[in-house]
MIDOSE-1310 file (N, C-alpha, C; in nm, 2 decimals, decimal comma, always signed):
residues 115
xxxx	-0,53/+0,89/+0,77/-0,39/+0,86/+0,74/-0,38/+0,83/+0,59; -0,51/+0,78/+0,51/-0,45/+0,77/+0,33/-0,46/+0,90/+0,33; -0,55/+0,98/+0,34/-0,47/+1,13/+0,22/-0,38/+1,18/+0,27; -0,30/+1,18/+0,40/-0,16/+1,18/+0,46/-0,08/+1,16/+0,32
xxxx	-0,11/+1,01/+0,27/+0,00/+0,91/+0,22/-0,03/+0,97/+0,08; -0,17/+0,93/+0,06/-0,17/+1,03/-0,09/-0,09/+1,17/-0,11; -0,18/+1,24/-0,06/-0,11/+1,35/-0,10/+0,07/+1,39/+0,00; +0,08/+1,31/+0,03/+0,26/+1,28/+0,06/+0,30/+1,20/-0,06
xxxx	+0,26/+1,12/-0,13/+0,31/+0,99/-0,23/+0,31/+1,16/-0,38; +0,20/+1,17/-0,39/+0,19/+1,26/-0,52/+0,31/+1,41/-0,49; +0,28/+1,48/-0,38/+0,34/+1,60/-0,38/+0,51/+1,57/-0,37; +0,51/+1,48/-0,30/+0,64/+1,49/-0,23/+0,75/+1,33/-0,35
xxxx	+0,71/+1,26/-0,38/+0,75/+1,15/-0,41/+0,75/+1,17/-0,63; +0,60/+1,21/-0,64/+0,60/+1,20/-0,76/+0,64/+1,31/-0,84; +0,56/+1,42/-0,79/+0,60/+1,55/-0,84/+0,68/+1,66/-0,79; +0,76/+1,61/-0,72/+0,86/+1,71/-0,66/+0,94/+1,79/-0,73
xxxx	+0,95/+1,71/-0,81/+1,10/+1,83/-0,94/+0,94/+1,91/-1,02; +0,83/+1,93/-1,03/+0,73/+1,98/-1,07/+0,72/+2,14/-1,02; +0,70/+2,08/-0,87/+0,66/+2,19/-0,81/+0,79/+2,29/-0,76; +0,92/+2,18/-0,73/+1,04/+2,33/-0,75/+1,09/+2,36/-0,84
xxxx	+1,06/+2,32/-1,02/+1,09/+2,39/-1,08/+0,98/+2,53/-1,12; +0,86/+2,48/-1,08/+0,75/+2,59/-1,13/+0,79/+2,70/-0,99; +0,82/+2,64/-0,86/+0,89/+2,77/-0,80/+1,00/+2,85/-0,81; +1,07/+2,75/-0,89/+1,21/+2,80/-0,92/+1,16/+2,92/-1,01
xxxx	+1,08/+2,93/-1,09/+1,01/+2,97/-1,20/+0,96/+3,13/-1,18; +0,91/+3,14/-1,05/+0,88/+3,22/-0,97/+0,94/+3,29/-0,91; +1,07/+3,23/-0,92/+1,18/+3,30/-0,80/+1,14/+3,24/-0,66; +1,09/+3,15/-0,62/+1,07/+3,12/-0,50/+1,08/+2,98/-0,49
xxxx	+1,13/+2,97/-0,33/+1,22/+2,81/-0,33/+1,08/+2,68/-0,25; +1,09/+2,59/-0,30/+0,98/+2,51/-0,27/+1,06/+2,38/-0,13; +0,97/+2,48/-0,02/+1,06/+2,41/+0,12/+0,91/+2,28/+0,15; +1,05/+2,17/+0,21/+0,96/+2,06/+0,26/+1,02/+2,10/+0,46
xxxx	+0,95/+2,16/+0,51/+0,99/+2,17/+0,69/+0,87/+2,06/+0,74; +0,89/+2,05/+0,88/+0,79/+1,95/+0,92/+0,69/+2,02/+0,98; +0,70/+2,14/+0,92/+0,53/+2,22/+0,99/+0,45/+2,20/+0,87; +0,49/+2,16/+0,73/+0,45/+2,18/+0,62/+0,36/+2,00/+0,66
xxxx	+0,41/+1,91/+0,65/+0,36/+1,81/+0,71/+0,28/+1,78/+0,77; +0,29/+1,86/+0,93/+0,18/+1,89/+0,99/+0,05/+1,88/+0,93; +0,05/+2,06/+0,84/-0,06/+2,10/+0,79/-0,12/+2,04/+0,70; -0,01/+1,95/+0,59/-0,13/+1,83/+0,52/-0,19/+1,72/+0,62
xxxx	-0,13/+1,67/+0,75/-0,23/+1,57/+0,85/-0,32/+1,65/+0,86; -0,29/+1,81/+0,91/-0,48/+1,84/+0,97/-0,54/+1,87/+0,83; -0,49/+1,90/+0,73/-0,59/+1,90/+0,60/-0,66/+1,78/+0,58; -0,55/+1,68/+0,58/-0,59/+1,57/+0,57/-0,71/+1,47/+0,65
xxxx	-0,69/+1,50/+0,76/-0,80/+1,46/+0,88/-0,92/+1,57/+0,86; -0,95/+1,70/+0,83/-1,03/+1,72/+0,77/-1,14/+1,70/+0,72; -1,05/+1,64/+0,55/-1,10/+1,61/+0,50/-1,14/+1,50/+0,51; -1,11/+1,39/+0,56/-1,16/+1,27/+0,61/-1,28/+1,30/+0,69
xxxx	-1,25/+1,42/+0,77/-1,40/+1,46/+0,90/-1,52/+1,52/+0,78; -1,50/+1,58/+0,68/-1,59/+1,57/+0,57/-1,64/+1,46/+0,51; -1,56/+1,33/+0,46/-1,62/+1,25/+0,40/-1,72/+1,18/+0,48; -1,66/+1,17/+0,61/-1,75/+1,10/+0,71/-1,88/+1,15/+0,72
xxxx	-1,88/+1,33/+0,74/-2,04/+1,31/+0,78/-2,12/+1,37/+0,67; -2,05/+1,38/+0,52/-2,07/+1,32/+0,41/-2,16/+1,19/+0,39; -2,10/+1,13/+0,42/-2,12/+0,94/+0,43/-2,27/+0,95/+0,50; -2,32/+1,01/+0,61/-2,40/+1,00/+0,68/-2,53/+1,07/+0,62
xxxx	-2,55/+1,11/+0,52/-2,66/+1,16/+0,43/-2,65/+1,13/+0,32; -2,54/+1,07/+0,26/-2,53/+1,10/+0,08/-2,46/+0,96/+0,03; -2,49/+0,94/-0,09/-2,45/+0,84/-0,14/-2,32/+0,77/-0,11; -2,25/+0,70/-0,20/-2,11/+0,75/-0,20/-2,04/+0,83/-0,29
xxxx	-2,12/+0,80/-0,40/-2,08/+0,87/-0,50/-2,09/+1,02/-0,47; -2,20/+1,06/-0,43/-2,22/+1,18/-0,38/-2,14/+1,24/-0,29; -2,10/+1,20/-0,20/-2,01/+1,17/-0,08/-1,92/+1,26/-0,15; -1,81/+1,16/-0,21/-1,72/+1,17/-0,32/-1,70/+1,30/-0,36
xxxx	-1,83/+1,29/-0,47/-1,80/+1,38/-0,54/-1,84/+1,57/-0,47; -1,92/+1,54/-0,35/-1,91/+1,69/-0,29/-1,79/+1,69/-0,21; -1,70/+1,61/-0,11/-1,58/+1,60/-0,08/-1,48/+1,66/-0,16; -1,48/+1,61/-0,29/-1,36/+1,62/-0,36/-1,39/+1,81/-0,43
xxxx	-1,48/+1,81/-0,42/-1,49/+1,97/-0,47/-1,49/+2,06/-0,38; -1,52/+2,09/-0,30/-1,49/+2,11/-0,18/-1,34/+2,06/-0,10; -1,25/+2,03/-0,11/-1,12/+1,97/-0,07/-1,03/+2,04/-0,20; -1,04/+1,99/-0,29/-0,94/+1,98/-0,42/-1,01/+2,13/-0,50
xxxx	-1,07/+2,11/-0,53/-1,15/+2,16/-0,66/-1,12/+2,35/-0,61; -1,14/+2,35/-0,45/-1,18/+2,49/-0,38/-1,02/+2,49/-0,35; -0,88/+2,44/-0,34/-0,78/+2,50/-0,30/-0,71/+2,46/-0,41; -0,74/+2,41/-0,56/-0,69/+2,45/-0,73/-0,71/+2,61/-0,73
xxxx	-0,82/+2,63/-0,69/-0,86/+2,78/-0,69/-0,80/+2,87/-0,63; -0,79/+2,84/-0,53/-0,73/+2,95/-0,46/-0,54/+2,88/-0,46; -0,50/+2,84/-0,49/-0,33/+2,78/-0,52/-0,33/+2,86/-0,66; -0,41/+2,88/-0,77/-0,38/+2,93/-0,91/-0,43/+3,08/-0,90
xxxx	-0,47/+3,11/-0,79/-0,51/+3,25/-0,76/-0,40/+3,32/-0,74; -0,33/+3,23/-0,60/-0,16/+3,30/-0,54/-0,09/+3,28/-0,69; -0,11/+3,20/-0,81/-0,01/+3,16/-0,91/+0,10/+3,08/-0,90; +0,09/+2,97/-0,78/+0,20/+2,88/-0,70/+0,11/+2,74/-0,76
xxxx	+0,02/+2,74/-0,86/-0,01/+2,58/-0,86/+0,02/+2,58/-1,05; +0,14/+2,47/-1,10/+0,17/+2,43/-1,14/+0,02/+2,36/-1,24; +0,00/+2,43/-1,36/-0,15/+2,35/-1,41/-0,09/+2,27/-1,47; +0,03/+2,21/-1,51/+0,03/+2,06/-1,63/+0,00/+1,97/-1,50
xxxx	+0,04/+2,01/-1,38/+0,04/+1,89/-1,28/-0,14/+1,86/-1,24; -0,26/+1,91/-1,28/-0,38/+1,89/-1,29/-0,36/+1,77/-1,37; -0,35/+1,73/-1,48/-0,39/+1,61/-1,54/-0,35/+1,50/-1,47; -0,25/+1,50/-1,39/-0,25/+1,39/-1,27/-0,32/+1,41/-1,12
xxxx	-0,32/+1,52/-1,11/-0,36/+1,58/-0,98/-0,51/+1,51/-1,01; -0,57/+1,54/-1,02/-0,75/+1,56/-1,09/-0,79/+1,38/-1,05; -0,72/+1,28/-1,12/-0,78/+1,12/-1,08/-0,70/+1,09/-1,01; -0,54/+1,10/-0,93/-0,51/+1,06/-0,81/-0,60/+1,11/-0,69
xxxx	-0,66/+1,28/-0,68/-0,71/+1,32/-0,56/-0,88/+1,22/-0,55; -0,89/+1,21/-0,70/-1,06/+1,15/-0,70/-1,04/+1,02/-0,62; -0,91/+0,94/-0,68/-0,87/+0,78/-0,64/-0,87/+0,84/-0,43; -0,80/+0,91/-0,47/-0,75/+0,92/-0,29/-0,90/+0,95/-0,23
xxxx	-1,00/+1,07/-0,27/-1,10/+1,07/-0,17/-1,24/+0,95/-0,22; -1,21/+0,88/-0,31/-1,30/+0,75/-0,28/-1,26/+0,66/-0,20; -1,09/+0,62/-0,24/-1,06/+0,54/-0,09/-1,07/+0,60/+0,04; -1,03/+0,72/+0,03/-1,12/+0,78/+0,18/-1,27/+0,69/+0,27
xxxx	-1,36/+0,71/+0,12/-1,46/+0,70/+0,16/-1,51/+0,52/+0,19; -1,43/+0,44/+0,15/-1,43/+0,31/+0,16/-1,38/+0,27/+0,27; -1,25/+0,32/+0,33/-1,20/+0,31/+0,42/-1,31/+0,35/+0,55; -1,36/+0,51/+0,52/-1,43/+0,51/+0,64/-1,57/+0,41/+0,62
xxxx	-1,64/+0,43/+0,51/-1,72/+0,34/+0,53/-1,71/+0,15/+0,59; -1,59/+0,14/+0,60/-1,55/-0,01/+0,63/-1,59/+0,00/+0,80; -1,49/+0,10/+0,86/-1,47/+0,10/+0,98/-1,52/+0,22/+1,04; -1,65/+0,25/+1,00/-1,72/+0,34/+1,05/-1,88/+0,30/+1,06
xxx	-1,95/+0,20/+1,14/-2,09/+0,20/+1,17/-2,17/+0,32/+1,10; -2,16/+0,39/+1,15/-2,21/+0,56/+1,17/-2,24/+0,60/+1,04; -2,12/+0,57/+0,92/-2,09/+0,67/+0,81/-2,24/+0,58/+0,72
Protein backbone atom coordinates (compact mmCIF):
# COMPACT_ATOMS: atom_id res chain seq x y z
CA UNK A 1 0.00 0.00 0.00
CA UNK A 2 3.03 2.87 0.32
CA UNK A 3 3.87 2.78 -3.35
CA UNK A 4 -0.09 2.78 -3.92
CA UNK A 5 0.20 6.20 -1.89
CA UNK A 6 3.53 7.20 -3.42
CA UNK A 7 3.06 6.94 -6.65
CA UNK A 8 -0.78 8.12 -6.17
CA UNK A 9 0.72 11.31 -3.97
CA UNK A 10 3.42 12.13 -6.89
CA UNK A 11 1.38 11.32 -10.18
CA UNK A 12 -1.90 12.29 -9.31
CA UNK A 13 -1.63 15.00 -6.43
CA UNK A 14 1.79 16.61 -7.28
CA UNK A 15 2.28 16.47 -10.87
CA UNK A 16 -0.88 16.33 -12.51
CA UNK A 17 -0.94 19.65 -14.53
CA UNK A 18 2.74 18.07 -15.60
CA UNK A 19 1.56 15.16 -17.13
CA UNK A 20 -1.74 16.71 -18.88
CA UNK A 21 -0.06 19.39 -20.12
CA UNK A 22 2.96 17.21 -21.75
CA UNK A 23 -0.27 15.19 -23.13
CA UNK A 24 -1.96 18.01 -24.09
CA UNK A 25 1.35 18.51 -25.89
CA UNK A 26 0.97 15.39 -27.76
CA UNK A 27 -2.48 15.77 -28.63
CA UNK A 28 -3.56 13.26 -26.24
CA UNK A 29 -5.76 13.58 -23.10
CA UNK A 30 -4.28 12.38 -19.77
CA UNK A 31 -7.33 10.10 -18.23
CA UNK A 32 -7.47 9.25 -14.37
CA UNK A 33 -10.41 5.92 -14.80
CA UNK A 34 -10.32 3.45 -11.98
CA UNK A 35 -8.83 0.70 -14.05
CA UNK A 36 -5.80 3.11 -14.20
CA UNK A 37 -5.73 2.70 -10.36
CA UNK A 38 -6.03 -0.73 -10.39
CA UNK A 39 -2.93 -1.21 -12.41
CA UNK A 40 -0.69 1.10 -10.21
CA UNK A 41 -1.97 -1.50 -6.92
CA UNK A 42 -0.83 -4.47 -8.96
CA UNK A 43 2.41 -2.52 -10.01
CA UNK A 44 2.60 -1.57 -6.90
CA UNK A 45 2.29 -4.96 -4.99
CA UNK A 46 4.75 -6.14 -7.40
CA UNK A 47 6.93 -4.27 -6.71
CA UNK A 48 6.70 -4.73 -3.12
CA UNK A 49 6.71 -8.78 -4.12
CA UNK A 50 10.34 -7.69 -5.47
CA UNK A 51 11.65 -5.91 -2.60
CA UNK A 52 10.72 -8.70 -0.43
CA UNK A 53 12.50 -11.48 -1.97
CA UNK A 54 15.03 -8.93 -2.67
CA UNK A 55 15.30 -8.55 1.21
CA UNK A 56 15.94 -12.29 1.40
CA UNK A 57 19.46 -12.34 -0.20
CA UNK A 58 20.71 -8.81 -0.46
CA UNK A 59 21.44 -6.05 1.60
CA UNK A 60 19.19 -3.29 1.85
CA UNK A 61 20.89 -1.03 0.19
CA UNK A 62 21.16 -3.55 -2.44
CA UNK A 63 17.62 -4.52 -2.16
CA UNK A 64 16.91 -0.90 -2.99
CA UNK A 65 18.93 -0.24 -5.24
CA UNK A 66 18.27 -3.47 -7.68
CA UNK A 67 14.37 -2.83 -6.96
CA UNK A 68 14.37 0.59 -7.89
CA UNK A 69 16.16 -0.15 -11.31
CA UNK A 70 14.26 -2.67 -12.19
CA UNK A 71 10.69 -0.95 -11.19
CA UNK A 72 11.50 2.82 -12.09
CA UNK A 73 14.71 2.94 -14.05
CA UNK A 74 13.13 -0.10 -16.66
CA UNK A 75 9.53 1.71 -17.16
CA UNK A 76 11.52 5.65 -17.57
CA UNK A 77 12.63 3.56 -20.52
CA UNK A 78 10.15 2.18 -21.93
CA UNK A 79 7.49 5.53 -20.94
CA UNK A 80 10.27 7.78 -23.05
CA UNK A 81 10.30 5.16 -25.74
CA UNK A 82 6.30 5.55 -26.33
CA UNK A 83 7.37 9.60 -25.84
CA UNK A 84 4.50 9.92 -23.00
CA UNK A 85 7.11 10.57 -20.05
CA UNK A 86 7.52 14.09 -19.40
CA UNK A 87 11.72 14.31 -18.60
CA UNK A 88 11.64 17.72 -16.44
CA UNK A 89 9.38 15.51 -14.17
CA UNK A 90 12.72 13.07 -13.58
CA UNK A 91 14.37 15.55 -11.29
CA UNK A 92 11.54 14.80 -8.85
CA UNK A 93 10.60 11.49 -10.02
CA UNK A 94 14.32 9.97 -9.43
CA UNK A 95 14.49 10.76 -5.13
CA UNK A 96 10.68 10.50 -4.46
CA UNK A 97 10.64 6.85 -6.27
CA UNK A 98 14.29 6.05 -4.35
CA UNK A 99 12.35 7.62 -0.88
CA UNK A 100 9.28 5.37 -1.83
CA UNK A 101 11.19 2.05 -2.56
CA UNK A 102 13.46 2.35 0.57
CA UNK A 103 10.38 2.88 2.66
CA UNK A 104 9.11 -0.09 0.91
CA UNK A 105 11.94 -1.84 2.10
CA UNK A 106 11.71 -0.82 5.88
CA UNK A 107 8.23 -1.38 5.97
CA UNK A 108 8.67 -4.89 4.76
CA UNK A 109 11.53 -5.45 6.64
CA UNK A 110 9.65 -4.36 9.95
CA UNK A 111 6.80 -6.81 9.45
CA UNK A 112 8.30 -9.42 7.53
CA UNK A 113 10.47 -12.23 9.67
CA UNK A 114 11.39 -13.80 6.33
CA UNK A 115 12.68 -10.61 4.44
Amino acid sequence: LWMTFVQFAQNQLIFLGVWENHFRDLGLSFTTKPINGILWTVWSMLHAMLVRELLKTRSLRSAVSVAWLISFVMMWCALYNLQVMPLPLLIAAVPISLAGTYGSALIIQRFDPHA
